[in-house]
Structure formats: structure tokens, C-alpha cells
C-alpha positions in Angstrom: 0.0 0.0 0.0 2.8 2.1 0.9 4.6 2.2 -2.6 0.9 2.6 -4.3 0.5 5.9 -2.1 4.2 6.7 -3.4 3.7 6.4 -6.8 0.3 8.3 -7.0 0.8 11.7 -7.8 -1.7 14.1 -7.0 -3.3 16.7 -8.7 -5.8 19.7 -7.5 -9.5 20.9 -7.0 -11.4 23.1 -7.8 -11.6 27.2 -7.9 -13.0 28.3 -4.6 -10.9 25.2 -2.9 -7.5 26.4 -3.7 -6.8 24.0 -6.2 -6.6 23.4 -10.2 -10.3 22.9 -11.7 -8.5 21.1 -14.4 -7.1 18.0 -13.0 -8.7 14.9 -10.7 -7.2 14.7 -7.6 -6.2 11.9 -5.5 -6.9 11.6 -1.9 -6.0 9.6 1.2 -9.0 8.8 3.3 -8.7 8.4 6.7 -10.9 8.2 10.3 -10.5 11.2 12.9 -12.7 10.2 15.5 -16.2 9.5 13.5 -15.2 12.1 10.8 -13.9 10.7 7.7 -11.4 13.4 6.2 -8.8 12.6 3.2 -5.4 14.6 2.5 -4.2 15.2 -0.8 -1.5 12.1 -1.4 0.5 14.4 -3.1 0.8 15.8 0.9 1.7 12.5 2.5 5.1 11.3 2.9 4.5 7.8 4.3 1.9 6.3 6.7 3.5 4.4 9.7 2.6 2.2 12.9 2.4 3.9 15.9 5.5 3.6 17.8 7.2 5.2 21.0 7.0 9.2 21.0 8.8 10.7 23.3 6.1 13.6 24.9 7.0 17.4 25.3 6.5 18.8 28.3 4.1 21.7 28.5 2.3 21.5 25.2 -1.4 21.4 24.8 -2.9 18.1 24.3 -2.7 18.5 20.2 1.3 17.5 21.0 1.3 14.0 21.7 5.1 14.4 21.3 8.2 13.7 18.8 9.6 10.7 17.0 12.5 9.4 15.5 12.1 9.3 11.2 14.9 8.1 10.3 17.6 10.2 12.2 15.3 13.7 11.8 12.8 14.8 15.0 9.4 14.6 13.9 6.3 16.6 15.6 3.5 14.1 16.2 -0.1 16.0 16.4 -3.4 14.0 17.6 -5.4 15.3 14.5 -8.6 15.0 16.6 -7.3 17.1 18.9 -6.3 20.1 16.6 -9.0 20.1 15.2 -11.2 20.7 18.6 -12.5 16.7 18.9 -11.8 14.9 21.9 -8.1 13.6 21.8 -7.7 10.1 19.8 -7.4 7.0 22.0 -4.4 4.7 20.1 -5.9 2.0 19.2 -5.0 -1.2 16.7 -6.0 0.4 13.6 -4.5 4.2 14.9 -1.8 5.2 12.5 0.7 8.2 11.8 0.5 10.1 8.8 3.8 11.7 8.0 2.6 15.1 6.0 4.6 17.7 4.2 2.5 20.5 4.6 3.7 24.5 3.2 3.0 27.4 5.4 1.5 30.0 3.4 1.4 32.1 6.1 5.4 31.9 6.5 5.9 33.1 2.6 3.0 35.8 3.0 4.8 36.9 6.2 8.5 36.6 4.3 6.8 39.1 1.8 7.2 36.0 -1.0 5.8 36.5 -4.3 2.2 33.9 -4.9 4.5 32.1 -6.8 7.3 30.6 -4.2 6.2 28.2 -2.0 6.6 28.9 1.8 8.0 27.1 4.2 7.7 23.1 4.2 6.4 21.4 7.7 6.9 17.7 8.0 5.0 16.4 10.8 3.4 13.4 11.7 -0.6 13.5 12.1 -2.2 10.6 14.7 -5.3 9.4 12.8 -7.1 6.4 14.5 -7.4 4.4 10.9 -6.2 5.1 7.2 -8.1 3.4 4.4 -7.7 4.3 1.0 -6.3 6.3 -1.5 -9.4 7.1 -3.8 -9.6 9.8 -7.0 -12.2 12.8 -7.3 -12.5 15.0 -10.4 -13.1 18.8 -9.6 -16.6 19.1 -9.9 -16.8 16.3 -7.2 -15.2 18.7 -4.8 -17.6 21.2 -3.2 -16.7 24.6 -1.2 -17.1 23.5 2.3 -19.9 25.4 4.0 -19.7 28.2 6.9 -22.3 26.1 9.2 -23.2 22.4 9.8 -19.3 21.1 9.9 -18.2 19.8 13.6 -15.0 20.5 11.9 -14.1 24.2 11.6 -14.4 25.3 7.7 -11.4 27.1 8.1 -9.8 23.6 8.3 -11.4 22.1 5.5 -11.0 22.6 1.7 -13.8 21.5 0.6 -16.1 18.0 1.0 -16.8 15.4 -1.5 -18.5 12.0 -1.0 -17.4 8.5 -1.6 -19.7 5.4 -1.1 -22.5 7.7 0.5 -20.4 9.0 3.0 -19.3 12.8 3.3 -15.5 13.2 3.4 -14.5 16.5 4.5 -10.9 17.4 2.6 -8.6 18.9 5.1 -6.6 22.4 4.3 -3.1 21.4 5.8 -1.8 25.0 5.0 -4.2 25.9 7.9 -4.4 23.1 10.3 -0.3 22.6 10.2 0.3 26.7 10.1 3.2 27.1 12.3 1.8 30.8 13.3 -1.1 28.5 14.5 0.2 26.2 16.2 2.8 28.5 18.1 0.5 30.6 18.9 -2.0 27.5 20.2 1.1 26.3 22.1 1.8 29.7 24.0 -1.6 30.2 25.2 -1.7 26.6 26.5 1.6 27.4 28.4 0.3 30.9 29.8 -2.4 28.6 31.8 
């Protein structure tokens, strides 16, 4: 399954979503609680067991700590928990999604040009199951609405369905924005 994510190669979404309208886009479905939300593959560096983290003292609950990937120090964030859920409960299925997501923020800040990318976040996402990698042409996407998400819209870049069920897409420029979370983590500490 691993080298299948590899090879994939995603694409984008619609206008309104921040992606393409032109090309499908592939997607990597996974359980947050008893939301199903997907992550553009093209985002995901690997999926791996959950294995010993070593916790951070004073951080908010979101931290569940760092790992060890492959000699670098990797920030491991309960998805659930960012996104304002009750904190995920490892289980046999629970996984870690190893993202690459770009702060926007950081090249809008660094006065960048729309063009350049900002800076690149790798960080590990606890999700209690992955389950497939799936593909969804644009007009499958839709603009996620203001009201009736338990998931705030900021965090979402839209929702599509597969097999009946709505799957919210998550915006990991916003969920993974370091301004965010730094700023998340300093009001937990002030307490």
C-alpha cells in the first residue's frame, strides 16, 4: 500500500478550494474520530505504525510528542485534537500520517511572491485508521460550508462524498500553520 501511495501523484481541485479545476485529484481517506477526512496524497510522505514518542513537556494536548524518522525529529499532532475533537485513543487500527504540509502564512509573512512556496512542515498527524487512496474529479469537490461542519471550515478545503459518506478534505496549510500552532502552544503554556 505504501509504494501505491508513493507512486500516486496528486493533482488539484477546484476554484474556490485552492486547487486546479483542471485536473482529478487523488486523496488519502482516513478516520478522525467519527469524521472521515482525506489529505491530498500528493501531501503525505509515508503512513506508519504507531511507535514510542517521546512527549513534550508543557504543550497542549494536540502534542502528543516527537519521533525518530529516520535520524530527523518529527512533531506528532493527535489530528482530533487540533482540530477541537476529543483527543484520539491509540488503538490497533491508529496510525501516523507523515505530512509535508507548506506554510502560506510563512511566505505571505517573508513578503514572497504567490509564486514561491513557503516554508515546508513535516509532521506526523495521529489518525485512528487510514483506508484508502481514492480519486475525485473537480466538480466532485464542493466549497465547504460556513455552518453544519463539527470541523471548523477554516480547516477544510472542501467536501466530497465516496460510497455515500461525506469526506471532509482537510486544508493542511491551515491546520499545520506554524503561526497557529505557536501561537495555540503559547496560550496553553500561559495557563
Amino acid at each position: 500500500m505504501l509504494e501505491s501511495l508513493n507512486t500516486l501523484s496528486a493533482q488539484t481541485l477546484p476554484a474556490g478550494t485552492g486547487y486546479d479545476a483542471e485536473a482529478p485529484l487523488s486523496l488519502l481517506r482516513m478516520s478522525v474520530g467519527d469524521e472521515a477526512l482525506a489529505v491530498s496524497i500528493d501531501d503525505v510522505r509515508e503512513i506508519l505504525q504507531v511507535a514510542r514518542l517521546t512527549p513534550l513537556p508543557r504543550t497542549p494536548e494536540f502534542v502528543r510528542g516527537v519521533m525518530n524518522l529516520r535520524g530527523a525529529v518529527v512533531p506528532v499532532i493527535d489530528l482530533s485534537a487540533r482540530l477541537g475533537r476529543p483527543a484520539t485513543v491509540t488503538g490497533r487500527r491508529s496510525c501516523i500520517v507523515v505530512v509535508d504540509a507548506t506554510d502560506a502564512a510563512q511566505a505571505d509573512a517573508d513578503g514572497s511572491d504567490s509564486e514561491s512556496p513557503g516554508q515546508s512542515l513535516t509532521v506526523g498527524l495521529l489518525v485512528d485508521a487510514v483506508y484508502e487512496v481514492f480519486d475525485r474529479a473537480a466538480h466532485e469537490i464542493e466549497p465547504a460550508p460556513a455552518l453544519g461542519t463539527r470541523i471548523s471550515p477554516g480547516f477544510l478545503r472542501g467536501i466530497t462524498r465516496s460510497g455515500g459518506q461525506l469526506i471532509g478534505v482537510l486544508a493542511l496549510q491551515q491546520v499545520l500553520s506554524a503561526h497557529e500552532l505557536s501561537s495555540a502552544i503559547a496560550a496553553w503554556r500561559a495557563h
